[in-house]
C-alpha positions as CSV (number, residue, x, y, z in Angstrom):
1,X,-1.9,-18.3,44.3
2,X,-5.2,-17.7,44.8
3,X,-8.7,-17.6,42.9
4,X,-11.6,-18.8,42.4
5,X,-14.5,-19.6,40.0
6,X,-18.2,-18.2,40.2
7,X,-20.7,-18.9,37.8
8,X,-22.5,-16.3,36.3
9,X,-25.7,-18.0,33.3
10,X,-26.0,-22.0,32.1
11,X,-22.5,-21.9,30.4
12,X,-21.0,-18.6,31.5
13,X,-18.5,-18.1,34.4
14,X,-16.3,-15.3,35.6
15,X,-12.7,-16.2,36.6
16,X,-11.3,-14.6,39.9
17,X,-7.4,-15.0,40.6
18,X,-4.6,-13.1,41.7
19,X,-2.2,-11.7,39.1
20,X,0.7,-10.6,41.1
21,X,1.7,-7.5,42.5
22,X,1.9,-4.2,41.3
23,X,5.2,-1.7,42.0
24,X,4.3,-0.8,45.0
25,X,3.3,-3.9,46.3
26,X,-0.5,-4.3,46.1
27,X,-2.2,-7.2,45.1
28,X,-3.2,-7.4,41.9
29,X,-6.6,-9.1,41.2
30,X,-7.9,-9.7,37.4
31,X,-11.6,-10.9,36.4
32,X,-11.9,-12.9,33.3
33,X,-15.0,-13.8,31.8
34,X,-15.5,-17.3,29.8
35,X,-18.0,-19.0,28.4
36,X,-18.3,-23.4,28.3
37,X,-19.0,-26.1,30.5
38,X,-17.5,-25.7,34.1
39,X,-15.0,-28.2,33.7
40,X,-13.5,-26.3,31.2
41,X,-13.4,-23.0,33.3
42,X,-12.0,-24.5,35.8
43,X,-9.3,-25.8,33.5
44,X,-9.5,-22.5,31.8
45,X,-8.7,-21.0,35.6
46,X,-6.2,-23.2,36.6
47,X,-4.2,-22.4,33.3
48,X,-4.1,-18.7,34.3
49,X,-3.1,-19.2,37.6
50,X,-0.2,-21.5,36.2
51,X,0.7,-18.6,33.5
52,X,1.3,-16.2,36.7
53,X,3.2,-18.2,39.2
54,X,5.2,-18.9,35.5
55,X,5.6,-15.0,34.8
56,X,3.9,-15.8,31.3
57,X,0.3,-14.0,32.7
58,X,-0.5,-10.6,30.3
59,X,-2.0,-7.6,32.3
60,X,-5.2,-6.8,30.6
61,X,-4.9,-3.5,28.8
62,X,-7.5,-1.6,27.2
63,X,-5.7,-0.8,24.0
64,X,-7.2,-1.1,20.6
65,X,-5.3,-2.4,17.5
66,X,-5.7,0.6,15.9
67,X,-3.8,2.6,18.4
68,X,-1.1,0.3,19.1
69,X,0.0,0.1,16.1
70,X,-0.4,4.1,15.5
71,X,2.2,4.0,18.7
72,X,4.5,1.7,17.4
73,X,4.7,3.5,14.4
74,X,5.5,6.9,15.4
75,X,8.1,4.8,18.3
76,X,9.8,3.2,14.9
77,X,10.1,6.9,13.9
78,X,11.6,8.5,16.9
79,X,13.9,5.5,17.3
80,X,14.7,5.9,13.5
81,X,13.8,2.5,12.6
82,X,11.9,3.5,9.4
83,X,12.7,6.3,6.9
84,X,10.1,9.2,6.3
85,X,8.7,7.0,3.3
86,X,8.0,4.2,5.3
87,X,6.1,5.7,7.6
88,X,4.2,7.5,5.2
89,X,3.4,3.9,3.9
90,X,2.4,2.7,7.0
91,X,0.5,5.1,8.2
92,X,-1.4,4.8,4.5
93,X,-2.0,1.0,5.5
94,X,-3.0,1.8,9.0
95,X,-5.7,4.1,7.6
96,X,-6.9,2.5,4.6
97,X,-6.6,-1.2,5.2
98,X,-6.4,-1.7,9.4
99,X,-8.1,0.6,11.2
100,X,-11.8,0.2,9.0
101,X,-11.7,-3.4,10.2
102,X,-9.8,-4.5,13.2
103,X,-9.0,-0.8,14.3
104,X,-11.3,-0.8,17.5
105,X,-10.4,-4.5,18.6
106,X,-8.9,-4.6,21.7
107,X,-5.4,-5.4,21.1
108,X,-5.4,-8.8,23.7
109,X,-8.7,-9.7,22.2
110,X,-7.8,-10.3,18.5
111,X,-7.9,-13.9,17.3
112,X,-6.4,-15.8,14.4
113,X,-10.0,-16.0,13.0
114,X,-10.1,-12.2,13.1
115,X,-7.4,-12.1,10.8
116,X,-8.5,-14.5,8.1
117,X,-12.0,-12.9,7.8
118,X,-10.0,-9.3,8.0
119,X,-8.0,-11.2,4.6
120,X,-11.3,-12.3,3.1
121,X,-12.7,-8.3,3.4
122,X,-10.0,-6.5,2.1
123,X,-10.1,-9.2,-1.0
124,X,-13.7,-8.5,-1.3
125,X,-14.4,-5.2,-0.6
126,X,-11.7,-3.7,0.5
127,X,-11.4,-0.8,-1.6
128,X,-12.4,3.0,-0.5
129,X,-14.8,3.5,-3.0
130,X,-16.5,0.1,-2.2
131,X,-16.1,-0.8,-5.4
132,X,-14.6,-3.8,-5.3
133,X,-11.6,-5.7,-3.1
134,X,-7.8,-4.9,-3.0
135,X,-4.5,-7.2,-4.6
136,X,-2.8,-9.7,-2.3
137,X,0.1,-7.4,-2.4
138,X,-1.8,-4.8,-0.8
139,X,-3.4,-7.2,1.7
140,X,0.1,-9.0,2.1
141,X,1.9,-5.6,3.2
142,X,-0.8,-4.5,5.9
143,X,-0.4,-8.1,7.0
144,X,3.1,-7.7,7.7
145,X,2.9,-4.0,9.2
146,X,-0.2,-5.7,11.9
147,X,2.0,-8.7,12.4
148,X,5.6,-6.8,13.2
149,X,3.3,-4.6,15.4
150,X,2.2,-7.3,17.5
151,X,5.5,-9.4,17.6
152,X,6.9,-6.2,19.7
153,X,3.4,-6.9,21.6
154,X,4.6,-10.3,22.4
155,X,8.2,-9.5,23.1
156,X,6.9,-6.5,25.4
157,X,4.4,-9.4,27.3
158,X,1.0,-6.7,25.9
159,X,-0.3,-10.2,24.4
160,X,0.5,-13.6,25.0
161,X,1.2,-14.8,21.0
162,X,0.8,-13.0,17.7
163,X,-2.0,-14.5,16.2
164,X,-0.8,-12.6,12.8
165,X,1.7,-15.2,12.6
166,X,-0.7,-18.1,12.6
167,X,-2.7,-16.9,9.8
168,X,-0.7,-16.5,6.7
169,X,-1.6,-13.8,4.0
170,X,-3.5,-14.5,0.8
171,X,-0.6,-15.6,-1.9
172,X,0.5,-13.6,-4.7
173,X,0.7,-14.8,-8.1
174,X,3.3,-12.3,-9.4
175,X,2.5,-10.1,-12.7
176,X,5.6,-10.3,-15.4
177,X,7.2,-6.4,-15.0
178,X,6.2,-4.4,-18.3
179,X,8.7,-4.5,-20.9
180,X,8.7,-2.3,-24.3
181,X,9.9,-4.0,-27.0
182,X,12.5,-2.6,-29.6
183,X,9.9,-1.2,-31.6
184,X,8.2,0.5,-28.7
185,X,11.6,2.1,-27.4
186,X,12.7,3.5,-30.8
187,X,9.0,5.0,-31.5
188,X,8.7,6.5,-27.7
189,X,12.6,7.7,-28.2
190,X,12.1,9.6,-31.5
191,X,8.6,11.2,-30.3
192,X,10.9,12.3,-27.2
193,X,14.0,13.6,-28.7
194,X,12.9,17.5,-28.3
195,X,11.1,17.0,-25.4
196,X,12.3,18.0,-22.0
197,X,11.7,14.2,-20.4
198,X,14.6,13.4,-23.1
199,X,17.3,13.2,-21.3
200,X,16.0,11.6,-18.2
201,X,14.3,9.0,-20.2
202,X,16.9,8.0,-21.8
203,X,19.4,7.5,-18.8
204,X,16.8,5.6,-17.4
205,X,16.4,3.1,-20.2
206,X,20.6,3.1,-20.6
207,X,21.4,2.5,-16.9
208,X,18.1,1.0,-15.0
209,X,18.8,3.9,-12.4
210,X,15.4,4.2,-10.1
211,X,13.3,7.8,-10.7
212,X,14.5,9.1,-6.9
213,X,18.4,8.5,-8.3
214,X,18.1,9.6,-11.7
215,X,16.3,13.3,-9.7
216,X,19.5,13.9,-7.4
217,X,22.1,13.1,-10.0
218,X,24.7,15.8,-9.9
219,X,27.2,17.0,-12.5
220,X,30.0,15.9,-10.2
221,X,28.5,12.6,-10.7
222,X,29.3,11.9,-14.1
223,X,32.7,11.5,-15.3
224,X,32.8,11.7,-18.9
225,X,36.3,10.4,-19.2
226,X,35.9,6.9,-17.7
227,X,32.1,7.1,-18.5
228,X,30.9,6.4,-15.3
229,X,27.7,7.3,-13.3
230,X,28.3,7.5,-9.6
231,X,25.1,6.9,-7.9
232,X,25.5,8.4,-4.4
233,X,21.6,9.8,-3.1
234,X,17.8,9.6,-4.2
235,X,15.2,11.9,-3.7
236,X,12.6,10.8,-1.6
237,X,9.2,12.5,-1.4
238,X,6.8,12.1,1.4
239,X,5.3,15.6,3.0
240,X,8.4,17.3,1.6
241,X,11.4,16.6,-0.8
242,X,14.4,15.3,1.1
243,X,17.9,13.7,-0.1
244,X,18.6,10.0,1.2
245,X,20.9,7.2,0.9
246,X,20.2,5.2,-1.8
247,X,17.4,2.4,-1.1
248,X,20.0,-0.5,0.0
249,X,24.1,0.1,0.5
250,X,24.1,-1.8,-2.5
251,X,22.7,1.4,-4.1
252,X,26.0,3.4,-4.0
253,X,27.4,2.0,-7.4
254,X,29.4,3.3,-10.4
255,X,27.5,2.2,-13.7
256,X,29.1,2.6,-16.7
257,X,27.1,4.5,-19.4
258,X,27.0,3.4,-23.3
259,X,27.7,6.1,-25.8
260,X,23.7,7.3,-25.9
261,X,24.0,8.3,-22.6
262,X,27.0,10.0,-22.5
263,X,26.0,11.8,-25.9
264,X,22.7,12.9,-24.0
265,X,24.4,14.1,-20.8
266,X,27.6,16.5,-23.2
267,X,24.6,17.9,-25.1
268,X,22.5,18.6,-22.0
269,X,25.6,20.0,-20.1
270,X,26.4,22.1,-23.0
271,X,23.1,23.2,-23.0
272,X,22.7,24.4,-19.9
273,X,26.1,26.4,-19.5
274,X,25.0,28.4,-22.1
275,X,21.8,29.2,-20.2
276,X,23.6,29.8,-16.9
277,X,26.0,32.3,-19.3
278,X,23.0,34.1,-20.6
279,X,21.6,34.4,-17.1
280,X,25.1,35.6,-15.3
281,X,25.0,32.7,-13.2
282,X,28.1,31.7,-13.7
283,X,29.8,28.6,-14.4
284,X,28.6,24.7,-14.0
285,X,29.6,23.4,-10.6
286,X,29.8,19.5,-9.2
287,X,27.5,20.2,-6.5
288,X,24.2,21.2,-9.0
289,X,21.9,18.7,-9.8
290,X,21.6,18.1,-13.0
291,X,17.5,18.1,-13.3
292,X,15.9,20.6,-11.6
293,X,12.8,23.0,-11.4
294,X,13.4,26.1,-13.0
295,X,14.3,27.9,-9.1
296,X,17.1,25.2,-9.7
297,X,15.4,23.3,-6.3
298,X,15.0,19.4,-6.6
299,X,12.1,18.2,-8.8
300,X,9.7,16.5,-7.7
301,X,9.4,12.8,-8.3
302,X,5.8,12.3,-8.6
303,X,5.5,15.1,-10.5
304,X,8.4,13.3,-13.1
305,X,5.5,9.9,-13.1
306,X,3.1,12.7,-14.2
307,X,5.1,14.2,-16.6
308,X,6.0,11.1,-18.1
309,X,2.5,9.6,-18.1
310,X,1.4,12.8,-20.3
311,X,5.1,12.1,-22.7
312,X,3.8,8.6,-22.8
313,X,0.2,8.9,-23.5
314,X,1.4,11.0,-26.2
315,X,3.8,8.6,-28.1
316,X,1.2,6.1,-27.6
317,X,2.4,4.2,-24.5
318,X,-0.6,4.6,-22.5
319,X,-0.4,3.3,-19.2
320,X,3.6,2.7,-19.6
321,X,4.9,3.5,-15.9
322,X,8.6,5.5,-16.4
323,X,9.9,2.2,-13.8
324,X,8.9,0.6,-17.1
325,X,12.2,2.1,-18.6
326,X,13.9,0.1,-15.4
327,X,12.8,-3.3,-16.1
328,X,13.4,-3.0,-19.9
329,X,17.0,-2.1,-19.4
330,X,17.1,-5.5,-16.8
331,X,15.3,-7.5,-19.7
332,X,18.1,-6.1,-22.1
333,X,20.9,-7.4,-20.0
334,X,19.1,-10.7,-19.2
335,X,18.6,-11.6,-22.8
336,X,22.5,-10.5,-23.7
337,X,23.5,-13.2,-20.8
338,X,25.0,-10.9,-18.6
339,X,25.5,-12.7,-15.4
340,X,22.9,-12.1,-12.8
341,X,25.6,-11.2,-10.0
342,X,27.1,-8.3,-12.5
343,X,22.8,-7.4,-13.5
344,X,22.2,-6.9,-9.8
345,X,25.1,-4.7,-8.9
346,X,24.5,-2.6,-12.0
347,X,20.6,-2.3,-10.9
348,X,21.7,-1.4,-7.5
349,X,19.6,-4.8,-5.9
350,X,20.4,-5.6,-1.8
351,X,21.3,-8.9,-3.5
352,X,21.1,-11.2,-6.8
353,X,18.0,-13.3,-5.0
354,X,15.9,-9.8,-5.7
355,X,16.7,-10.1,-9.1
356,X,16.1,-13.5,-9.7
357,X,12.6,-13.1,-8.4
358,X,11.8,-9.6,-10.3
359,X,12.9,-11.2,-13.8
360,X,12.7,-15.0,-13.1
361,X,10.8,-15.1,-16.3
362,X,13.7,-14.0,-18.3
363,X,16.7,-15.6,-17.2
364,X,17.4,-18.3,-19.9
365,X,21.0,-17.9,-20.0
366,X,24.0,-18.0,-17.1
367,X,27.1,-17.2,-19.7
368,X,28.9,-14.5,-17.6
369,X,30.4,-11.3,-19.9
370,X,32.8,-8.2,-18.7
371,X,31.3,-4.8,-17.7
372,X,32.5,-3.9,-21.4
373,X,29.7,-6.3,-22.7
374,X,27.1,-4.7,-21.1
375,X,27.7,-1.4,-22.4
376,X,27.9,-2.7,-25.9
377,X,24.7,-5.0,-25.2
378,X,23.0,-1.9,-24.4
379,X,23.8,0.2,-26.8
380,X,23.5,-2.3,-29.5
381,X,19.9,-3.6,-28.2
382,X,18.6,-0.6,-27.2
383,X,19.8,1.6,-30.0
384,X,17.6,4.9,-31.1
């Protein structure tokens, strides 16, 4: 293997050695530049001759952080990695939180130091608007979108480590979920009751179903008999409305629906048979969803947060989040001492670790209770 060192200022060098050959059988040479004494370069030179002769040498490459990670997002895509939300969320991160700051990096250049001042920015001044930094959790999820993008660097020999991994995120202390109390949900309720946000309120609050579930509910979903929900498909919104699996297989799950609920759903079902009559549309099928926009299409979930904020704001709940609904119908459960196991099929959690961590807080009893229990918990908790 050949090489060799020529020095170039009092502490600079430039590193000369052979790096292979390329597919059609030339010789590859690569120039590296390094700065120290010239002991150390010629350490530094022997260690790259070693890493080639080893087939652990990296080709240079020109490419920026910004655009490999741009490429390995769009590659996710086509190989159907990610969903269409994902990558909406990563292309956000990209953006907002990668790109202003280690975007034009070259990719083989970046160094563990990079990362932690890139950490100390965003927590700083991190914000568009300048105006201030961004939360940990924000920080911690462009972290892990920069260091999945270079682990495939790695495995694909682009860089020789990923120096993501050796610089860990800035921790999280975790904020308790918002939780209305008794007083809260029957004020909010009764302001409600004529309201149009009604009914999906309420089924939120009753079953802890997520806004994209509770949106492609169909009637065929409900069966009134065994009173059972049968969540199947969420709505998911990114440049367009699109149906999905739910957002782990754990998702597909029957819930069983206290008497509120069902009340709710006979009364909305009634209700709109008798519009579909006046209308000469015909009969109820399974296959309708069962809240739509008035062209009967899928309704939007972000424009269900809006609608909600302005139902909230209204009643008094300012600032309430309609997930709010979620974790109050979790915190019901908890404090009844339903079993974790039976609380995390019901909310439709991967697994009961997820639950644990979301409502840690609130888990001060283990005594386990039938699926009948719940219902009446609910109902008798959460009464209106």
């Amino acid at each position: 293997m050949k090489g060799h060192i020529r020095q170039r200022g009092a502490r600079s060098f430039e590193l000369k050695f052979d790096a292979g050959r390329d597919a059609a059988g030339n010789r590859i040479t690569e120039y590296r530049s390094f700065k120290g004494a010239k002991r150390e370069a010629q350490i530094e030179h022997a260690k790259r001759i070693a890493a080639v002769s080893k087939g652990e040498h990296v080709a240079r490459s020109p490419q920026t952080i910004g655009d490999y990670v741009a490429s390995r997002i769009e590659q996710w895509v086509a190989l159907n990695q990610i969903g269409a939300k994902t990558a909406m969320r990563y292309r956000e991160l990209l953006d907002g939180q990668i790109k202003p700051h280690l975007g034009g990096v070259p990719l083989q250049a970046l160094k563990a130091t990079d990362i932690e001042t890139w950490h100390g920015t965003l927590l700083t001044a991190g914000r568009k608007d300048g105006r201030g930094g961004l939360s940990a959790q924000t920080i911690k999820h462009a972290h892990r979108l920069l260091g999945k993008a270079l682990k495939e660097a790695q495995r694909f020999d682009l860089v020789v480590r990923n120096v993501v991994s050796l610089q860990p995120a800035p921790r999280i202390t975790r904020e308790e979920v918002t939780i209305l109390s008794r007083e809260q949900i029957r004020d909010i309720m009764e302001k409600l009751r004529h309201r149009m946000i009604y009914p999906k309120a309420v089924i939120a609050l009753f079953t802890g179903m997520r806004r994209g579930e509770l949106l492609a509910l169909r009637w065929g979903s409900i069966d009134f008999e065994r009173k059972i929900i049968s969540v199947k498909e969420a709505l998911e919104e990114t440049d367009a409305i699109r149906f999905k699996a739910p957002k782990s297989a754990a998702g597909k799950r029957d819930i069983m629906m206290p008497d509120v609920v069902l009340d709710t759903l006979r009364a909305l079902r009634k209700q709109e048979q008798e519009r579909r009559l006046a209308l000469g549309l015909g009969k109820l099928t399974d296959d309708l969803l069962i809240f739509t926009r008035l062209d009967g299409s899928p309704q939007s979930p972000l424009t269900l947060s809006k609608e909600w904020r302005k139902a909230a704001t209204s009643a008094g709940l300012s600032g309430i989040s309609f997930h709010a609904l979620r974790h109050t119908h979790a915190s019901a459960l908890i404090v009844a001492g339903i079993d974790v196991v039976k609380i995390s099929k019901r909310l439709g959690h991967a697994n009961p670790t997820i639950t644990l961590t979301i409502y840690a807080h609130l888990f001060a009893k283990r005594e386990d209770k039938s699926a009948q229990a719940i219902n009446e918990a609910v109902a008798a908790l959460l009464s209106v």
